[in-house]
N, C-alpha and C positions, 0 to 999 in steps of 0.2 A: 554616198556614205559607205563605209565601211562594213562589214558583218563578219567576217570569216578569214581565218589565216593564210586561205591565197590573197584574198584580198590585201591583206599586211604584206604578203609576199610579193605582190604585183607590183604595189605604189614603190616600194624599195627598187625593185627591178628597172621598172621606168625610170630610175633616177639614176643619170650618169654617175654624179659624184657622191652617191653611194656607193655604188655599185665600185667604185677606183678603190673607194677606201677598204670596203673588205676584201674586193681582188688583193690589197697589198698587205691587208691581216694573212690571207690563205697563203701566199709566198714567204709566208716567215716559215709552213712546214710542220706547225704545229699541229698535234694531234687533237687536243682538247681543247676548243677555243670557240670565244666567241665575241663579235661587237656589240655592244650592248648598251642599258640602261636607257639616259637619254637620245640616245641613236635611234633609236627604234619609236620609242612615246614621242618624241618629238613628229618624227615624219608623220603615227598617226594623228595625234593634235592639234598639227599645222593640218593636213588633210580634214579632219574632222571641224575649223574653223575654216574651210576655205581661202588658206592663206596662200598667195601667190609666190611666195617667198619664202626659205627654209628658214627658220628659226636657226639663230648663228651657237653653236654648243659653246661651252665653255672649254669644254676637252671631249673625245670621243674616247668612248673605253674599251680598250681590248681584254678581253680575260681570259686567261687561260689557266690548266692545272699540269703543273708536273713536281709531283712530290721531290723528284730526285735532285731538285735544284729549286730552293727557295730564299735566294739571295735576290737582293737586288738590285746588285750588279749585272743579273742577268736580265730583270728587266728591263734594265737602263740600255741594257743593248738592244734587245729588241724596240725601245723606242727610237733609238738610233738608226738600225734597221730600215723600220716603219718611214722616218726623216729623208732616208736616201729616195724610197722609194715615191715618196711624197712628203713635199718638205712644210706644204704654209697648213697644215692639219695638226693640230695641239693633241698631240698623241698620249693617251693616258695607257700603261702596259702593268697588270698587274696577275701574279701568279695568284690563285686564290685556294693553293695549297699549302701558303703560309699567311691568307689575309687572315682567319680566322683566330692568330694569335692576335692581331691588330683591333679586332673588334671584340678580341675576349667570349668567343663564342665557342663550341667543343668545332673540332675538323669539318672542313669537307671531304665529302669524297670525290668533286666532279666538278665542272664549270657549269652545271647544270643546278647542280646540288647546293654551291654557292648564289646563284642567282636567286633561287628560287629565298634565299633568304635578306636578299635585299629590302628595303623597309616598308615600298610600295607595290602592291599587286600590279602597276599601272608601269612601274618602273621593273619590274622583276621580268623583263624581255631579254632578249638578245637573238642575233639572226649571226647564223654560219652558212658553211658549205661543206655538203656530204663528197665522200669520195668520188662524184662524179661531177664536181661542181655545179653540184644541185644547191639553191637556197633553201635550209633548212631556219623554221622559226621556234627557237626553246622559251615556253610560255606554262613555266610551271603553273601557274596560279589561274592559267587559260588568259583570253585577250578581252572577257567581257567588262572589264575593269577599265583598263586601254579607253576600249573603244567608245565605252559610256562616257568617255572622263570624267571617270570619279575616282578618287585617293582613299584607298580605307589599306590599313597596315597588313603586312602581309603574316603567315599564321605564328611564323616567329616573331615577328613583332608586338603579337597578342600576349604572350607569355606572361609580359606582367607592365606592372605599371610603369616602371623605368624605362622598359622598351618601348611601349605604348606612349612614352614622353618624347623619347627620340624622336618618334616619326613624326607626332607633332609639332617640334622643336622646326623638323628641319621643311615641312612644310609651308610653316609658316615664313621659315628663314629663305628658302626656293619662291616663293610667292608666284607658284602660275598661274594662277589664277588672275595677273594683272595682263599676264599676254596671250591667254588663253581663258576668256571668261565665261566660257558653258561649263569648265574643271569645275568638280565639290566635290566635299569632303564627305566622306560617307559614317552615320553615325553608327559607332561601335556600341 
């Protein structure tokens, strides 16, 4: 069982085709970045159900921040990028220095600062690499949430009731709990 952020950082590290995919996030050069959301909860999830099998993503997210370019044309390269360097990986690439007008929410300042307001404390992960290609794990909301699997909204998502709908909305629309059955919901 899981406890602690090496621990998250170990099960990652033992996983070859983890480990390829952010090798070939960290070759795009970016300063601010990270893979995240499902990439990360899933590996502990599946760990924490004893699943012999990675749970197959839908997309894997890359995120990154650079204000000085938040087109996305520029993303669409870097998933092209991403494609050369591994091609059968459903590559999701987004600046999250202009997601904020997308979700109608005030700026970030960081890919960290973005994460951290993701809807789920469970999903509010992502794993990089520091300048030594060290794996670094960014866990604004910490991983006892993760590791428990339990879903309860993150503190932006508390704000009010429309937010507080979102997450319900989209947990129930996600329904992990059919392939992951120790996940609950945590009551607010």
């Amino acid at each position: 069982m899981l406890s602690s952020e090496k621990d998250i950082i170990d099960i990652i590290q033992q996983d070859e085709r983890m480990m390829a995919i952010i090798n070939a996030a960290d070759q795009l050069g970016l300063t601010d970045w990270s893979v995240c959301a499902g990439f990360v909860r899933s590996k502990i999830w599946d760990t924490q159900h004893n699943h012999k099998q990675p749970t197959p993503l839908q997309d894997i997210d890359v995120v990154y921040f650079n204000p000085n370019n938040i087109s996305e044309a520029a993303e669409k390269a870097l998933e092209d990028a991403l494609r050369r360097i591994i091609s059968d990986v459903p590559w999701s690439v987004k600046n999250q220095a202009r997601m904020h007008l997308k979700n109608n929410f005030p700026p970030y300042c960081s890919t960290e600062d973005a994460i951290s307001k993701f809807p789920e404390t469970a999903t509010a992960l992502g794993i990089t690499m520091d300048e030594c290609h060290k794996l670094v794990l960014i866990a604004p909301h910490g991983i006892e949430d993760a590791i428990a699997m339990k879903l309860r909204p993150t503190p932006h998502f508390r704000t009010s009731e429309s937010r507080k709908a979102i997450f319900y909305k989209r947990v129930h629309q996600k329904n992990w709990q059919a392939h992951w059955p120790m996940v609950s919901i945590a009551n607010e």
